[in-house]
N, C-alpha and C positions, 0 to 999 in steps of 0.2 A: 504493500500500500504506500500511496504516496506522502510525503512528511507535511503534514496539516500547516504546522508553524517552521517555518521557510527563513526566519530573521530574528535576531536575537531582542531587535527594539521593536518585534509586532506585539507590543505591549501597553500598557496607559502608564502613562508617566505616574502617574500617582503612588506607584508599586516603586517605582526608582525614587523617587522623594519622600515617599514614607523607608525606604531600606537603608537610606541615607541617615537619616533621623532617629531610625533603630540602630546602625553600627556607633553613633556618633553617644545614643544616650540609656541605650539596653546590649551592649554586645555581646553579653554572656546569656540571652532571655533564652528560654526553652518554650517552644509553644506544638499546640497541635491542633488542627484543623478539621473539618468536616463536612463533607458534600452533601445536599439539601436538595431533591426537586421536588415542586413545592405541588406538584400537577401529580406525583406518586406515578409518575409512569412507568412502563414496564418494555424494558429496555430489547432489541432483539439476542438471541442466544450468541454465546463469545463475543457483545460488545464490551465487556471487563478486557478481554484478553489483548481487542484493539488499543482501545485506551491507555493500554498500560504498554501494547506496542508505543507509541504517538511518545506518550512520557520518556522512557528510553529515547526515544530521536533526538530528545530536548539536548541529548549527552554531546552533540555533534554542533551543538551550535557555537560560536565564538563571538563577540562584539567584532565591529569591522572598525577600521581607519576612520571612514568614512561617519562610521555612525557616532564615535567618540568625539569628531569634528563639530559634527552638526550638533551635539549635542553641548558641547562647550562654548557653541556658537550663540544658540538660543537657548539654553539653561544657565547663563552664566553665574545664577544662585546657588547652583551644586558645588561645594566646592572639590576642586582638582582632586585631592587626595581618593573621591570614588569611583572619577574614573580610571585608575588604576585597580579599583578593587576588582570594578567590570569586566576592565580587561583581562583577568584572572579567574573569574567566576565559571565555575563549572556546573551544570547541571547534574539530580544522582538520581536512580530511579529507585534507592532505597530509603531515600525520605517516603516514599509514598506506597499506599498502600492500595488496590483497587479489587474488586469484587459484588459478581450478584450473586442475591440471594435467592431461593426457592424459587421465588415466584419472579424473578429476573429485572426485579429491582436494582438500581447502580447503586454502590457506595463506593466512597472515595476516602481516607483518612491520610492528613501530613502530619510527619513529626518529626522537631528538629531544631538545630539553630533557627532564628526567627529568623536571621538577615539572611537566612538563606531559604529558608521554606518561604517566605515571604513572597516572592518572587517565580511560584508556581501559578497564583489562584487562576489571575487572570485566563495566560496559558493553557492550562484544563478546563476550564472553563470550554473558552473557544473551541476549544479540541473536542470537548461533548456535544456542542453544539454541533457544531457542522459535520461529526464524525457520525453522530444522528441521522441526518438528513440522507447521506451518504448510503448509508444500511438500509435506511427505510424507503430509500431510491423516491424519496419528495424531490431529491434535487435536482432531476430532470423538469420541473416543473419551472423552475428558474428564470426568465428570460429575462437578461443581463438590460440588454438595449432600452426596453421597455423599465427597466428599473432605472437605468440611467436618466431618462427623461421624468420619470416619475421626480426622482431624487433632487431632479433641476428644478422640479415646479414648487417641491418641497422649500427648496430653498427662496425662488421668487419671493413665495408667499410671506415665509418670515422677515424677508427684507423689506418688503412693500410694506408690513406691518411695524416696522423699526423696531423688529428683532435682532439681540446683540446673541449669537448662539454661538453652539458649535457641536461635535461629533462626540458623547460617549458612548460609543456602542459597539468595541471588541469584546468585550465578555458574553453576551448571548446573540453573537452575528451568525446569520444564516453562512455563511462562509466569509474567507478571507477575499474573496472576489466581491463580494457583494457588500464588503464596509469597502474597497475600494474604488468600486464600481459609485457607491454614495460620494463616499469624499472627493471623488472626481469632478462627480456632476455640480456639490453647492459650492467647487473652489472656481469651476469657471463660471457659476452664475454670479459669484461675487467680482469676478473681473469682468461681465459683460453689464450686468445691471446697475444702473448708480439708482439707490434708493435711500431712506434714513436706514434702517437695516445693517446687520454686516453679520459674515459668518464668518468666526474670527479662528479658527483652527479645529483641531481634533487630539482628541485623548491619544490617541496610538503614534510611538513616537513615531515608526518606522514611514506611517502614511505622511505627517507630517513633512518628514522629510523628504518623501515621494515630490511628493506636489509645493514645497517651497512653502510651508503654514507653518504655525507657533502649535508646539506641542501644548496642550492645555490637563491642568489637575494638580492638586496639591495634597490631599489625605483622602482615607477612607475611614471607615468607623472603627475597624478592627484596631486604628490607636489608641482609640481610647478606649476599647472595649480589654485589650492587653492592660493597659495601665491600671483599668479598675479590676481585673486580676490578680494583678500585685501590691496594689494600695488601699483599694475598697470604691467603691462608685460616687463616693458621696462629693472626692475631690479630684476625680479623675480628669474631667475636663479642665478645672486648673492645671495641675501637672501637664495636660496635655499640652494646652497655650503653652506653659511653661519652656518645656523642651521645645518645642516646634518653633520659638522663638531665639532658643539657643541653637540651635542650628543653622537658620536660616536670617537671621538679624533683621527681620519684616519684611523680609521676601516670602513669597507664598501665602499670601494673609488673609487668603479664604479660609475659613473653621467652619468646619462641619458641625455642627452644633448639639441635634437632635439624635443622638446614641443613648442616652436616657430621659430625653425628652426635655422640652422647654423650659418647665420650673427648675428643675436643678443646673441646667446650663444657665439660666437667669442670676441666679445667687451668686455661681462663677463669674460671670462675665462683668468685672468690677472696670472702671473707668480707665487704667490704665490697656488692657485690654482691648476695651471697645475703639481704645484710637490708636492701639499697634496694630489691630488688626482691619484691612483694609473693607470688611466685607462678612458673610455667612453664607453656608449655602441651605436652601430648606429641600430636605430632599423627606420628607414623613410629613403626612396631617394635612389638613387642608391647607391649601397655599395664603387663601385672602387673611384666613387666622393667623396662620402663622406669621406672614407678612404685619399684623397690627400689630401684632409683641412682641415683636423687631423695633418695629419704630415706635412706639411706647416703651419701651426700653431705652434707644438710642436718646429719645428725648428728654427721659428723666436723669441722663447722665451727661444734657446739656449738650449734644450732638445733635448736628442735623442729620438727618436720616438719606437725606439726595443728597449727601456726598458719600454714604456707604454703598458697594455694590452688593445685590442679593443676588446669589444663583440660586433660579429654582432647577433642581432635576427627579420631581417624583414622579416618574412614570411620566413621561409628557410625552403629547404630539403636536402638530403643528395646531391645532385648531387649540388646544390647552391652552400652550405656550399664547399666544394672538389673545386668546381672551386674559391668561394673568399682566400681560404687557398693557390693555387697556386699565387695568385696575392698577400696577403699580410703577406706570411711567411718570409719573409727576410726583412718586412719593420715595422712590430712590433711586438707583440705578440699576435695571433688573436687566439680568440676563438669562442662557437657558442653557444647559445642559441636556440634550437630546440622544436617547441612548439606542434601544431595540427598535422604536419607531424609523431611526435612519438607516440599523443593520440588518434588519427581519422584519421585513413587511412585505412578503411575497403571497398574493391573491391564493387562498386556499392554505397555505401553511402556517401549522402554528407556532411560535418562536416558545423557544424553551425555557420555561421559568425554573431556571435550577440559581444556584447561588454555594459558595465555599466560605464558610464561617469559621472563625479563630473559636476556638471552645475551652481548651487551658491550654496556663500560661504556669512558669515559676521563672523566679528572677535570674537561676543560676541553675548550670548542669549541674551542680555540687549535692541541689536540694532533695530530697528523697522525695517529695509528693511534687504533683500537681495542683493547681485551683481553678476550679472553672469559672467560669466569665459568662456573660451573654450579652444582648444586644435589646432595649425596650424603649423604641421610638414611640413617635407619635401614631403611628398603623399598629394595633395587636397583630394583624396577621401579619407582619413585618418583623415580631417579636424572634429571637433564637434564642436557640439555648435548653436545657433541659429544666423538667419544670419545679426540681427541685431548685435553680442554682433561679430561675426566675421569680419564685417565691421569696427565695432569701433577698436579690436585688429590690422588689417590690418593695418588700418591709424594708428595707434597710433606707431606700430614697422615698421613704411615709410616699409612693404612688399613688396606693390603693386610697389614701387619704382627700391627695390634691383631686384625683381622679372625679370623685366623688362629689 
């Protein structure tokens, strides 16, 4: 079979910026990880054995010249010392572990150095996905042309509506043709259309540096779902600003907020905070809500709220994105993170709602246990984690309280 993932940066920068930030401020963390499809499907016979072919391939890949260039060109906030680390990094296929069960269900578990498992999800991810479609021969269904032009019109639309977007959507893309086949189409309709609009790059460095775009993304939840692993949830997201600031010295200053939800990120997000950090992104909960206690927050810490940028990315599509941009264009600076709708929206196919969650963590090989962790946004069914370790989160951040 043919090697799914082709380049070592067909990845979201996010995973390189948050691994950066782990060797820099956890490099001893032990973590382990877990694969989730959330649709409970039932996978066809020896696609464990593919999958776990695909992960071995990963062993073959090397950073290029090229891609260290470009990457020091337009990341100039990474500092040098990682890309050496890159340049050395090898992929193992004994961090990982792959298997169905009875009824031919996937599982997937990683464990291992964090700065080094860190750096699969995405990867497996993609690899399920389109390695899906492949088995179950949807992907003859495909018609690239016809998506290309779709993908252009996608893009018109959010320009015309002065949409600030861009591309999240290597992790559940119908294939690696078909996120390029996308980023193709809204990078030439931002060079042919002048509208108030702009689509201003994509998560995947490697496309990025295909087509001459700014790699775009700064964290994921699993930082601070690690950190309240190891320290408790109640001050996770400060520790997280924390380090993410000693890393980076106010570069990447979008904070993902909602990993246990808006009143405990509130308590956190003290004044100096609110004005090292450029922005939020809301990715749980209704958007217009969450959007009001953003800036009801911004404002009682004497901030104007249209000078912070908010990305929204829950689940969005074009018609979402156009209606939250009417509502919160004049009250900050909103933009849009666009994920499965620009990589998996092929007529008749359904895109794969799987996902790889951090589940324990300990601070150091040395330590005999584990601690589990979970994830309780603003969405229950967004909630991870097992339901012991989410009861004890619950009580511990009084939820079930604010909830109520």
């Amino acid at each position: 079979m043919r090697q799914i993932i082709q380049h070592f940066t067909d990845d979201d920068l996010y995973k390189f910026t948050m691994c950066c930030a782990v060797i820099e401020c956890f490099p001893r963390t032990q973590v382990k990880y877990k694969f989730n499809d959330r649709d409970n499907t039932v996978y066809p016979p020896g696609f464990a054995g593919l999958v776990m072919e695909q992960i071995a391939m990963l062993e073959n890949l090397r950073i290029t010249d090229e891609e260290i260039a470009f990457m020091r060109r337009k990341c100039n906030y990474i500092p040098a010392w990682f890309m050496s680390f890159l340049r050395g990094f090898r992929y193992d296929r004994n961090w990982v572990k792959v298997w169905q069960d009875g009824e031919g269900h996937l599982h997937i578990e990683f464990e291992g150095c964090w700065s080094n498992t860190i750096l699969l999800e995405v990867k497996v991810l993609a690899i399920v996905s389109e390695l899906y479609y492949i088995e179950t021969g949807e992907n003859r269904q495909f018609d690239y042309t016809d998506y290309y032009s779709r993908s252009y019109d996608k893009a018109r639309r959010l320009i015309d509506a002065g949409c600030v977007f861009s591309d999240f959507g290597t992790r559940r893309r119908a294939s690696f043709e078909a996120q390029d086949t996308a980023v193709r189409a809204m990078s030439d309709c931002q060079k042919n259309l002048q509208g108030p609009g702009r689509f201003t790059g994509t998560s995947n460095v490697y496309l990025a540096m295909k087509y001459g775009l700014t790699p775009i993304g700064t964290m994921a939840h699993e930082f601070v779902c690690a950190i309240a692993g190891m320290y408790g949830p109640l001050m996770a997201n400060h520790i997280a600003m924390t380090k993410w600031s000693q890393t980076y010295r106010g570069a990447l200053g979008t904070f993902l907020y909602d990993t246990y939800g808006w009143q405990i990120f509130s308590l956190n997000f003290s004044t100096d905070y609110a004005n090292m950090f450029k922005g939020l992104r809301v990715d749980s909960g209704d958007n217009r809500e969450q959007l009001d206690l953003i800036i009801d927050k911004y404002r009682s810490l004497n901030i104007d709220p249209r000078t912070k940028q908010i990305v929204f990315s829950n689940g969005l599509n074009v018609d979402r994105a156009i209606e939250i941009q009417k509502y919160a264009a004049d009250k900050c600076l909103p933009s849009y993170g666009i994920g499965t709708h620009f990589t998996n929206d092929f007529a008749g196919v359904k895109p794969r709602n799987i996902v790889i969650k951090l589940t324990d963590v300990k601070i150091t090989e040395s330590w005999p246990f584990y601690s589990q962790t979970c994830k309780l946004n603003e969405d229950k069914g967004k909630y991870s984690g097992d339901k012991a370790t989410v009861a004890r989160f619950l009580e511990t951040l009084h939820l079930t309280a604010w909830q109520q």
